[in-house]
N, C-alpha and C positions, 0 to 999 in steps of 0.2 A: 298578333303575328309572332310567333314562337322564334328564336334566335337562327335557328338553321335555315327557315326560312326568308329571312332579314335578309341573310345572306349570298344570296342565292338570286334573290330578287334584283339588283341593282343591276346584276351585270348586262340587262335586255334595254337598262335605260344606258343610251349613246355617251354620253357626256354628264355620266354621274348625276343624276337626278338624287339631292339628297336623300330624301326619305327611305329609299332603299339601300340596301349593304348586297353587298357584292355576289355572284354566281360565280361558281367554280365549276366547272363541267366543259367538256368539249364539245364542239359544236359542229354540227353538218351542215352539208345542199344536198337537195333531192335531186336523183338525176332523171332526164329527157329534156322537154322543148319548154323554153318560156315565150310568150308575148307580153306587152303592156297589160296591165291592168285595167279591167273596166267597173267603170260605176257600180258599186256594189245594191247600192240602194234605186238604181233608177232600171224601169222594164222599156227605157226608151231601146236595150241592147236586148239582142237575140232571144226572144221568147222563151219560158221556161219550158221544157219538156213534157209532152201527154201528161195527165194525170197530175199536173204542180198544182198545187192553188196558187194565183197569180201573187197573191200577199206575201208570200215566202218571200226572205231577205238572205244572201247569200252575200259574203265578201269571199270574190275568186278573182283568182289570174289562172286562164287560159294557160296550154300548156307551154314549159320553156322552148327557145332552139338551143341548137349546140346538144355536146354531152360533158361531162363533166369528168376531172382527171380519176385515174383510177388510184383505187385504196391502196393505203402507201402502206407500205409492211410496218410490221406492230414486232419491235425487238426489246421491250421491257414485258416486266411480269404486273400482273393484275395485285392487288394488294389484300392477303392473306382473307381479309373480312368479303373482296368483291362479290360474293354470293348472298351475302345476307344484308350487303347495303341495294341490290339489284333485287331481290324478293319484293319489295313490296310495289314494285312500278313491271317487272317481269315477271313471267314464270319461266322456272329452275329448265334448263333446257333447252330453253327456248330461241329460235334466233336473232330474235332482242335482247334477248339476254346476254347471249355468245360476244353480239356487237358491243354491248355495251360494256362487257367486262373488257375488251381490244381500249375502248376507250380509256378504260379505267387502268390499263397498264401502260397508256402514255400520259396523260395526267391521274396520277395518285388520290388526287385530293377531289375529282368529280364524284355526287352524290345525287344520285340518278334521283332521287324523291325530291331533295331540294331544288333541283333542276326543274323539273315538270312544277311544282308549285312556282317558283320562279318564269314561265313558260307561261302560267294562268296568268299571271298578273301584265306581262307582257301583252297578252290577248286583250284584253278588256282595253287596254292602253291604246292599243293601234287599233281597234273598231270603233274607238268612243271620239278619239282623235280626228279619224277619220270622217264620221259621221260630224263633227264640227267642225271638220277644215283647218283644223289643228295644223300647221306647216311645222311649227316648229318642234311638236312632242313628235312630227312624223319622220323629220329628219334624225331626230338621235336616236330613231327604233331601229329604221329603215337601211335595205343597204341601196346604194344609188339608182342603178336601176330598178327597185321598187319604188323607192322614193318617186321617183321622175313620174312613175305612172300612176302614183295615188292621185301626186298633185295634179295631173291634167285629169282627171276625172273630177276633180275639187274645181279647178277654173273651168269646165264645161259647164258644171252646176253653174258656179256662181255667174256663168255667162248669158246664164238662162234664167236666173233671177228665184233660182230656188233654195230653199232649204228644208234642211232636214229634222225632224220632230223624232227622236233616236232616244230610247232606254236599254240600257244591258241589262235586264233578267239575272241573267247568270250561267255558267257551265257547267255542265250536268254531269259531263264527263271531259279527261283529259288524258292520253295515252301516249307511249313513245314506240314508233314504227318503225324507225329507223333508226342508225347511229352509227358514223364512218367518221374514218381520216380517212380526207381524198386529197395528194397534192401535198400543202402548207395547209388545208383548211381541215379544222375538227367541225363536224356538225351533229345535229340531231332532227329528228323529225319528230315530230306531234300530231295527232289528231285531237280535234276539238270538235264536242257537242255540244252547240249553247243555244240560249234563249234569248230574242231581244226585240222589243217591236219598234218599228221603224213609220214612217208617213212623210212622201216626200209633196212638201207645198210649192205653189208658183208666187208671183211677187203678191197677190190680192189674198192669200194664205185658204187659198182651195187649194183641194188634195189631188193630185195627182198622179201619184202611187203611192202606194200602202195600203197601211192601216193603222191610226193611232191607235187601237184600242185592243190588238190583235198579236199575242203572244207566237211569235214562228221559230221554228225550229230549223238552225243550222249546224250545217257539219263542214270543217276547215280544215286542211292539209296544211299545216307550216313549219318551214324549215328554218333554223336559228344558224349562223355561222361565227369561226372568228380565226382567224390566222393562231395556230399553234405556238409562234415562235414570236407574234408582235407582245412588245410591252403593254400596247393598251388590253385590257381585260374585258374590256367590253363588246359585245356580242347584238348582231343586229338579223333581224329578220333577211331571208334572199333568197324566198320566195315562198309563194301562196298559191293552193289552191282549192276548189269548192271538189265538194263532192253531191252529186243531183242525184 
């Protein structure tokens, strides 16, 4: 791991998780409707749509409520290089681009490539977590109410006496959709296309969805946040969603 991204990485873990150095980037929320979180791994929830294979593993949240404040006027200048630090994650023109330079003229020091690499490493963190019932790597990803809703899909599981047989593959791809000041809040969006096979067992360690042995392919909407103006630097997920 190359030094820019060192840096860049820490700021998605809540409470400094050493091993990673810090992200500098402003952070968004996506806007429309959220609900809680459902089990990502279990098809005991609303059947996959015509044409899925059942095996597909998706981690989603349904969409938000509410809407979110509107983009707050951007009265600094973007810094002399913002075109050629935004190249390699944008194209020149483009309306990720445009956003991401706004962001770039309210904090200076956000580095749109470090960021998304930073973003990967967050992912794998909160799907692996997840998938172990991890409480505590989930709370310094999380923002509260995502938090809330991993965890009771985590004590449904465990209520049922299942677990999960879960590998990450890896992300095939990683992109930035979005990226506003709304309010006090910086955020960002990402898409994610990744690979992981999943097989959820009951207490006798029969399979009752999945497939251990069956590489599936997912696509994930997530939104990173963090108050502009707080001292803490660190930046938490607030909210997810699948794409079918």
């Amino acid at each position: 791991m190359n030094g820019v991204m060192d840096i860049y990485t820490i700021i998605f873990l809540a409470l400094a998780v050493v091993i990673f150095l810090r992200l500098r980037s402003v952070l968004g929320r996506r806007t429309g409707s959220e609900r809680p979180p459902f089990d990502p791994f279990a098809r005991r929830n609303p059947a996959p749509p015509a044409g899925r294979d059942g095996g597909d593993r998706v981690i989603s949240l349904p969409p938000r409520q509410g809407r979110d404040a509107a983009p707050a006027p951007v009265t600094g200048e973007a810094p002399a290089d913002a075109d050629v630090r935004i190249r390699p994650v944008a194209a020149p023109g483009s309306a990720v681009a445009e956003q991401l330079k706004r962001l770039m003229a309210v904090d200076r020091t956000f580095d749109p490539p470090g960021f998304l690499e930073g973003a990967k490493v967050a992912y794998e963190m909160v799907v692996t977590a997840f998938a172990e019932g991890d409480r505590r790597q989930l709370r310094q990803l999380l923002s509260r109410d995502v938090y809330d809703g991993f965890v009771g899909a985590i004590g449904e599981r465990e209520g049922r006496e299942e677990k999960i047989e879960f590998r990450f593959v890896g992300i095939e791809k990683a992109e930035i959709t979005e990226a506003a000041i709304r309010g006090n809040s910086a955020q960002v969006t990402v898409r994610f296309n990744s690979q992981l096979i999943s097989a959820t067992k009951d207490k006798t360690g029969k399979i009752v969805d999945g497939d251990e042995t069956k590489v599936s392919d997912v696509t994930d909407i997530w939104t990173f946040s963090r108050e502009v103006a707080a001292r803490d630097p660190n930046w938490k997920l607030v909210a997810t969603e699948s794409v079918e």
